[in-house]
N, C-alpha and C positions, 0 to 999 in steps of 0.2 A: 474737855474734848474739843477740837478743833474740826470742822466738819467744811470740807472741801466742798464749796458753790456747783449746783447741777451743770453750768456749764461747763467749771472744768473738766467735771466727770466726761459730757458729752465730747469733750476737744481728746483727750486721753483716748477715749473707744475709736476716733477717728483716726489718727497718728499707727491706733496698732494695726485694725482693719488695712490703715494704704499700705502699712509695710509687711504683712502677711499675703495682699494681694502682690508686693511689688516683687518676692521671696518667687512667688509662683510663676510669677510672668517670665522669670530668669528663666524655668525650669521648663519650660511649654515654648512647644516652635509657631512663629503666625502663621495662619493659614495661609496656603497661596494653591488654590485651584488653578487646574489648567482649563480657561476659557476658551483656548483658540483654535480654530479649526484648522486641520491641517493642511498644508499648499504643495503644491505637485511644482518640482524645481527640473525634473527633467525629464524624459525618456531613451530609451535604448533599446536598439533592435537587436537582439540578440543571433536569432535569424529570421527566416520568414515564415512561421509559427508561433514566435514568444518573443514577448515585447519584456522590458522592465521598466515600472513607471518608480520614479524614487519623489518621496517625499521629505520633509523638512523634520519629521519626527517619524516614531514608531506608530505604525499602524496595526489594528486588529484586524488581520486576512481571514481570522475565522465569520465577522462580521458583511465583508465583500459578496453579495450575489453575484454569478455572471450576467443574471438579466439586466443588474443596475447598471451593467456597463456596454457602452453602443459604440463602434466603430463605424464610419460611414466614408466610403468612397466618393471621387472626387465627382462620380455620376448619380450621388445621393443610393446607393445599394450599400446594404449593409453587411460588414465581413463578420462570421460568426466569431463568437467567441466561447470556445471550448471552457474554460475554467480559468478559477485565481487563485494563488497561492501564496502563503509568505515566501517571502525571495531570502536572498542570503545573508543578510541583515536586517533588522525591524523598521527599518524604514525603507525598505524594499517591497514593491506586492511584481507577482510575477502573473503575467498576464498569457493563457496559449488560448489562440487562435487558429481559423482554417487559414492553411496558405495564404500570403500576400504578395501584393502584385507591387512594384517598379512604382508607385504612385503615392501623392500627398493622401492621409486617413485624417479624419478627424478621430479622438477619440474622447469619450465623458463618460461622468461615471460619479457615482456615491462612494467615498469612502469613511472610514471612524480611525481616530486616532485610539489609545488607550483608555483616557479619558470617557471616552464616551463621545465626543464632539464630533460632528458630521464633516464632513468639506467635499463640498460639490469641484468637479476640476471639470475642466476644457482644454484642451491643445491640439496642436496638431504633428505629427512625425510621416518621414517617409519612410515607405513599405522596404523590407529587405530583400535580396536577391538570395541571400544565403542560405541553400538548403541544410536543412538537420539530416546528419548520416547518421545522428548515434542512436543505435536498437536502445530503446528503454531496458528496463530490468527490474525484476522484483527486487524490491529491498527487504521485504521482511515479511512471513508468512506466519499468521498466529492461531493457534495454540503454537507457542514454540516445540520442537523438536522432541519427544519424550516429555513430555506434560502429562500431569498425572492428577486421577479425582476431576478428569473435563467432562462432566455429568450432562452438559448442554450440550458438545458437540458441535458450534459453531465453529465456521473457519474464515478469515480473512486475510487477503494480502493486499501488500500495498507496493503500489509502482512510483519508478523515479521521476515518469512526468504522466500527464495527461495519456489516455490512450483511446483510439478509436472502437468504442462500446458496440459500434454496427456491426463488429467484424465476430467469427466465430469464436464462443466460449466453449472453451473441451476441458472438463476437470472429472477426473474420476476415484471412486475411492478403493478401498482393498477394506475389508470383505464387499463384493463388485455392487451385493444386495443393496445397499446404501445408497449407489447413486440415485436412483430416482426419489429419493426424501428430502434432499437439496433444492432451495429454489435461492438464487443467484439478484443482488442487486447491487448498484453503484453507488459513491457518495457523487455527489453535483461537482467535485473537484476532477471527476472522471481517472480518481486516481486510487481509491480504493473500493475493492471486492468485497462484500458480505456473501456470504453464504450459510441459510440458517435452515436448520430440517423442521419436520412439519408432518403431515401426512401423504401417505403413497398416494402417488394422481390414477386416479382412473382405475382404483381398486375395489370400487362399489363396498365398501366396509369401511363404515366410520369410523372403527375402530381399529383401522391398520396405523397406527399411527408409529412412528420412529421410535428407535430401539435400540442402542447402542448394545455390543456383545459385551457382556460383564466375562471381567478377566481377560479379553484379550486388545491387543493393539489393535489401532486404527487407523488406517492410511489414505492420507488427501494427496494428490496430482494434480498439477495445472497444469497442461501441454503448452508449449511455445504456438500458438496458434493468433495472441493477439498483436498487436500490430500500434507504434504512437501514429498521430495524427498527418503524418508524413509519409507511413506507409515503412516505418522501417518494423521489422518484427524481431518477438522475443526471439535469444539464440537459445535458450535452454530452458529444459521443464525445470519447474519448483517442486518442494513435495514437504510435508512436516508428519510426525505421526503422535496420536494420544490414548489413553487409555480412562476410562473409569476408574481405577483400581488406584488406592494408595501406595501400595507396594507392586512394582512391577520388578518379573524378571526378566531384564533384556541383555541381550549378547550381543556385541558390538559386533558388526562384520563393514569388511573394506575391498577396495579390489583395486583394479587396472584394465583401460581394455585398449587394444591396439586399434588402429584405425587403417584401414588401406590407404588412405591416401590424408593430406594435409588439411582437406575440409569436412570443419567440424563445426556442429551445431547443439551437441548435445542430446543426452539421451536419456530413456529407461531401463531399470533392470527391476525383471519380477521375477517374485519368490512368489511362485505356487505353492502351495498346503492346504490340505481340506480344514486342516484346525483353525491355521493363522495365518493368514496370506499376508504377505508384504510386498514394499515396492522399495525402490532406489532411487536418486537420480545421477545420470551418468554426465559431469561437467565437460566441457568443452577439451581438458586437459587429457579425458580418456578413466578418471578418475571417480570414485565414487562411495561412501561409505553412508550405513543406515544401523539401526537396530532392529533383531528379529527375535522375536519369541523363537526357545532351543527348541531345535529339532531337525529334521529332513525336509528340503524345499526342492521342488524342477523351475531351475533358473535359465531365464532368457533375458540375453541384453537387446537393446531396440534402437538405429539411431533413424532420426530423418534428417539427410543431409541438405535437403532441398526445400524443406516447408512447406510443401504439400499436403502434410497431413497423413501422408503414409511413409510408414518406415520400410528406408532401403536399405539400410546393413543391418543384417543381424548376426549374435551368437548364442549357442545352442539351441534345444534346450538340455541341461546339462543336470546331472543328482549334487545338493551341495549338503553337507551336515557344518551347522552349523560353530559346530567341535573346532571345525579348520581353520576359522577365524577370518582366512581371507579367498580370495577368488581371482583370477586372470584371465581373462580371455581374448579374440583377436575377433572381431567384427569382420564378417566378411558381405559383397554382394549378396540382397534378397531377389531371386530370380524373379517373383512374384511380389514387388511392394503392395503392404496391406496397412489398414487405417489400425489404432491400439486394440478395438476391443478385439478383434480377429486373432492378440495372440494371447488373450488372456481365460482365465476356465471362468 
């Protein structure tokens, strides 16, 4: 027997070890962290409201406070800054503001890339003249529309920019009981509504607490009453409706309503019923479709053509079953414009 010397054995174990690790190394990518913080390459005034600041990579806008960021005029006064949000690309953050003036800002600020890496920026841009005309809009109201098993009852929407929170919030539900179990708050982006129920205020009974009606629909309203930071306002109510229930039976119904004349801002239609009260919203077009628990409703449409807060055309109120499937009617002058609850039981 021939017995191979311990160093060759040791040179053999070494040969296979490098090429097992070399086999691996093929297989595995190198690390390469992103170190670098990110660099602010420009600014853009969009108009005199909203700035956009662009960076070199993709930013985290959920990570952006607006307190971390200070605008300062050229008489050291500082311009507020409403909110930040991802812009239209990831290396976009979009920046709204109160009104700006004709003048050199400074502007700084904390930001985060992906990564995680911080980058402090400075620069400076001139102010825009350009007023914003476009009325914001709800983009999206949740619980979605006919949601079904919403045991909590929460509702949220969300706008397409920033909006002035000082100005009046008017939302109302269908069954009407409801509204006062709502308490109303903002995200710091000033661009989304919570709305979360609770206990009835000023009911002296700890135990009045909120109650959804098992078995029937439930209907949310936001009125066109708020306003972006420029002072343009919503043209049309929103509305969404939900149930408890896994199985709901709803009935589709739709309509048309005429308008006297070519200005429109949009409107309501309610469906009275002692069982199932509903509502509608009446779009800009004269148009409008919802679902209703079957039965017999006294329908009234509602518009405010002026944003006042009180509605000046109306129509009827009218018997509708909901068998018909659809509804028409012609809005005419309200002799007496009144605010919503005025036309509702």
């Amino acid at each position: 027997m021939i017995r191979r010397p311990a160093a060759g054995r040791r040179l053999a174990l070494l040969v296979l070890t490098l090429a097992v690790l070399s086999g691996c190394a093929k297989k595995m990518l190198p690390p390469s962290p992103d170190r670098f913080a990110p660099r602010l390459l420009e600014i853009n005034t969009r108009n005199r409201s909203r700035l956009e600041l662009v960076f070199n990579e993709d930013i985290d806008a959920r990570r952006v406070e607006s307190e971390s960021l200070r605008i300062i005029g050229p008489d050291g006064a500082a311009l507020a800054v409403r909110g930040a949000v991802s812009g239209r690309r990831g290396a976009w953050l979009e920046v709204w503001t109160m009104p700006q003036q004709a003048q050199v800002y400074e502007v700084s600020g904390l930001v985060y890339d992906r990564a995680g890496n911080p980058g402090r920026f400075r620069a400076r841009f001139r102010g825009s003249e350009r007023a914003d005309t476009t009325a914001p809009r709800v983009e999206r109201v949740g619980p979605g529309p006919g949601t079904e098993n919403h045991f909590r009852g929460f509702v949220t929407a969300r706008f397409s920019e920033p909006v002035d929170t000082t100005a009046r919030l008017e939302y109302r539900f269908a069954p009407a009981r409801l509204d006062s179990f709502y308490r109303a708050s903002w995200e710091s982006d000033w661009q989304e509504l919570s709305l979360m129920p609770g206990f009835a205020p000023d009911s002296g009974d700890s135990a009045a607490r909120f109650e959804l009606p098992a078995g029937r629909p439930v209907y949310f309203l936001l009125l066109p009453t708020l306003a972006d930071l420029e002072g343009n306002r919503l043209v049309e109510p929103s509305a969404t409706w939900f149930t408890t229930d896994t199985v709901t039976e709803w009935v589709p119904v739709k309509g048309r309503a005429e308008y006297p004349d070519t200005l429109r801002r949009g409107g309501v239609v309610l469906f009275d019923s002692d069982s199932a009260p509903g509502l509608g919203v009446l779009l800009r077009d004269g148009s409008f479709s919802t679902r209703l628990a079957p039965g017999d409703y006294r329908v009234t449409a509602l518009s405010d053509t002026d944003g006042d807060g009180r509605f000046d055309l109306r129509a009827g109120p009218a018997e509708f079953n909901t068998a018909a499937g659809s509804l028409f009617f012609r809005l005419e002058p309200e002799s007496l414009p009144r605010a919503f609850d005025d036309y509702r039981r």
